[in-house]
C-alpha positions as CSV (number, residue, x, y, z in Angstrom):
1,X,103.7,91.7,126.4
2,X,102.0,93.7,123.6
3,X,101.7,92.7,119.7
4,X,103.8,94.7,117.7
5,X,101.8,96.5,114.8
6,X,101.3,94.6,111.5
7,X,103.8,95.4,108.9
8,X,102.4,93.4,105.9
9,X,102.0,93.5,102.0
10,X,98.7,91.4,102.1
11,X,95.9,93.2,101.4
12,X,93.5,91.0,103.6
13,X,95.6,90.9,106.2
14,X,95.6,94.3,106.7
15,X,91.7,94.6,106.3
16,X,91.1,92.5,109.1
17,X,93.6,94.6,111.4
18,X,91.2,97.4,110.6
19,X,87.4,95.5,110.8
20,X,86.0,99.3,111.0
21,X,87.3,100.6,108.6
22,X,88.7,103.9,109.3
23,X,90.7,107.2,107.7
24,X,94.2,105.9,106.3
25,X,97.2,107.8,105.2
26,X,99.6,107.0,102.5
27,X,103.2,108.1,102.0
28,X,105.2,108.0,98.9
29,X,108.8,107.8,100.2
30,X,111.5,109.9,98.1
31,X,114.7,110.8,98.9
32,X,113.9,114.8,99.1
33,X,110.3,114.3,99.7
34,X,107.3,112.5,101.7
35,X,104.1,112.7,99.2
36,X,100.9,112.0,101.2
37,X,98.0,111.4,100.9
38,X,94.4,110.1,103.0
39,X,91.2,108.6,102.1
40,X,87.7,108.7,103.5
41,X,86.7,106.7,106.6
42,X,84.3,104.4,104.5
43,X,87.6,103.7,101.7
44,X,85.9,105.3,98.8
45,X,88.4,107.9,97.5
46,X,92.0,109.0,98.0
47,X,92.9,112.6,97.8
48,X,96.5,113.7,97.6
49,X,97.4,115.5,101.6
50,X,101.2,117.4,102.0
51,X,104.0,116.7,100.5
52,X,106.5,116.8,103.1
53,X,110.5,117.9,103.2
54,X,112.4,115.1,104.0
55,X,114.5,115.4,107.0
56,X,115.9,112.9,110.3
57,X,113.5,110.4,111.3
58,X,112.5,111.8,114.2
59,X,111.5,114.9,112.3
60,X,109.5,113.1,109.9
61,X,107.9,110.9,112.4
62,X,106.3,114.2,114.3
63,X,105.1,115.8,111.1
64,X,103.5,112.4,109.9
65,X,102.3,112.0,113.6
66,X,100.7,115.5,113.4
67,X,99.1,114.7,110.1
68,X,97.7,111.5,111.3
69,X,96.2,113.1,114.8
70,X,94.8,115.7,112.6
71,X,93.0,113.4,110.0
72,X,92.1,110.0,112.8
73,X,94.3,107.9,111.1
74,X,94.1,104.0,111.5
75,X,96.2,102.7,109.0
76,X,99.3,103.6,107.2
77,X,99.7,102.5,103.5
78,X,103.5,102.8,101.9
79,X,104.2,102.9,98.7
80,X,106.8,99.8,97.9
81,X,109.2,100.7,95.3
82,X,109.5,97.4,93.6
83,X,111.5,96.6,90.5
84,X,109.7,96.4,86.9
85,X,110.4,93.0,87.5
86,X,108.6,92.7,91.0
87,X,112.2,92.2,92.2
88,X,113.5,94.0,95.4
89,X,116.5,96.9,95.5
90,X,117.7,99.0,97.9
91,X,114.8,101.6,97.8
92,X,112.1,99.0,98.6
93,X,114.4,97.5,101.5
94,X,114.7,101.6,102.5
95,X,111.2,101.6,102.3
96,X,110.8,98.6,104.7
97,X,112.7,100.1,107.2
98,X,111.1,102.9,107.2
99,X,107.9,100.7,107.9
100,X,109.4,99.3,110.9
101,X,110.9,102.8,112.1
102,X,106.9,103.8,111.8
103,X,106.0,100.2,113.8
104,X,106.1,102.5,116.6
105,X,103.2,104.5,116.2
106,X,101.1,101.1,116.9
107,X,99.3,101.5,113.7
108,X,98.7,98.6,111.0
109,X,101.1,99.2,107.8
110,X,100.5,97.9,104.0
111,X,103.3,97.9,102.1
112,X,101.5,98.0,98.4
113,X,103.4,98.1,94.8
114,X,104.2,101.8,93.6
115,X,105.5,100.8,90.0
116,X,103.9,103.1,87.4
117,X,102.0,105.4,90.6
118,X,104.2,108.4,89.7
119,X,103.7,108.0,85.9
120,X,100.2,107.8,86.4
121,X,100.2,110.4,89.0
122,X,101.9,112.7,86.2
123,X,99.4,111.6,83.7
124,X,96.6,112.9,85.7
125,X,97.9,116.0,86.5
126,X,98.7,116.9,83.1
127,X,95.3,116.0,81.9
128,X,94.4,118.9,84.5
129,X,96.6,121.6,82.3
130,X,98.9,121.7,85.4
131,X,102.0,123.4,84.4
132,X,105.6,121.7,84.7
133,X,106.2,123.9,88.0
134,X,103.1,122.9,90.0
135,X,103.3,119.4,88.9
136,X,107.2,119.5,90.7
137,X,105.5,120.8,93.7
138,X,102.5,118.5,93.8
139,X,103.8,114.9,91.9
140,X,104.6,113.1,95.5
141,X,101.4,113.6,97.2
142,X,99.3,113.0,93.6
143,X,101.5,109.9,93.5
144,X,100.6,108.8,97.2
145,X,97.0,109.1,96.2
146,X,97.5,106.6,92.8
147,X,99.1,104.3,95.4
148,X,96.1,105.1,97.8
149,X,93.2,104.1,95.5
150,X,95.0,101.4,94.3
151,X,95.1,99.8,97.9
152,X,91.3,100.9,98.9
153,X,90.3,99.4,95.7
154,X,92.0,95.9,96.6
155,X,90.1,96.6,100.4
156,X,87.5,96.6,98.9
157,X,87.3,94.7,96.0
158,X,86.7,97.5,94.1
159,X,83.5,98.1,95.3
160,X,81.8,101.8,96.2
């Protein structure tokens, strides 16, 4: 009988499901939009990818699917929507089914701690003179990349 895929929210845990490292995707789950975003093979940087119309499952799961062929993927990180408090609600138990949904691409998952990846997402792309129009079009896949870095970093102890 096979394993099914890790779904975790330890960092370690999910490093040693992926000893080679490897190209990993990121989603920031909304409830219009998919942000992504994918870092380099060797975990050094995380550049925002497509941001994505959200649709049925099944929709969603080809596009990400496509993405992922495209890119190598080995690992999927997911933003976790937890409270200020580190409390759960019903986004972050949304965003753990949408984990197990994605279980079936046989790929590890790391569910990592969003809070504050938007704001600093929005931070960044002001400091860039973007204007309040491309920032609308480009905050969920700037905000996958926050929560991106933010897990590579922990992968690799914040080494480069």
């Amino acid at each position: 009988m096979a394993s099914q895929p890790l779904i975790t929210d330890n960092a370690p845990r999910f490093r040693a499901a992926l000893p080679s490292g490897g190209v990993l995707i990121a989603l920031d789950l909304g409830t219009k939009t998919i942000g992504t975003a994918f870092c380099d093979a060797g975990w050094r940087f995380a550049s925002p990818g497509k941001t994505l119309k959200r649709g049925k499952f099944s929709v969603d799961k080809q596009a990400l699917t496509d993405l992922m062929a495209a890119r190598s993927a080995q690992g999927i990180v997911i933003g976790l929507p937890l409270n200020m408090d580190g409390s759960e609600g019903p986004r972050t138990q949304a965003s753990r089914a949408y984990a197990r949904n994605l279980a079936a691409l046989g790929l590890p998952i790391l569910l990592w701690d969003e809070r504050w990846s938007t704001a600093d997402a929005e931070r960044g792309l002001i400091g860039q003179d973007m204007s309040r129009a491309k920032r609308a079009d480009r905050i969920d896949s700037a905000a996958a990349a926050v929560i991106l870095q933010g897990a590579i970093d922990a992968l690799t102890g914040g080494m480069i």
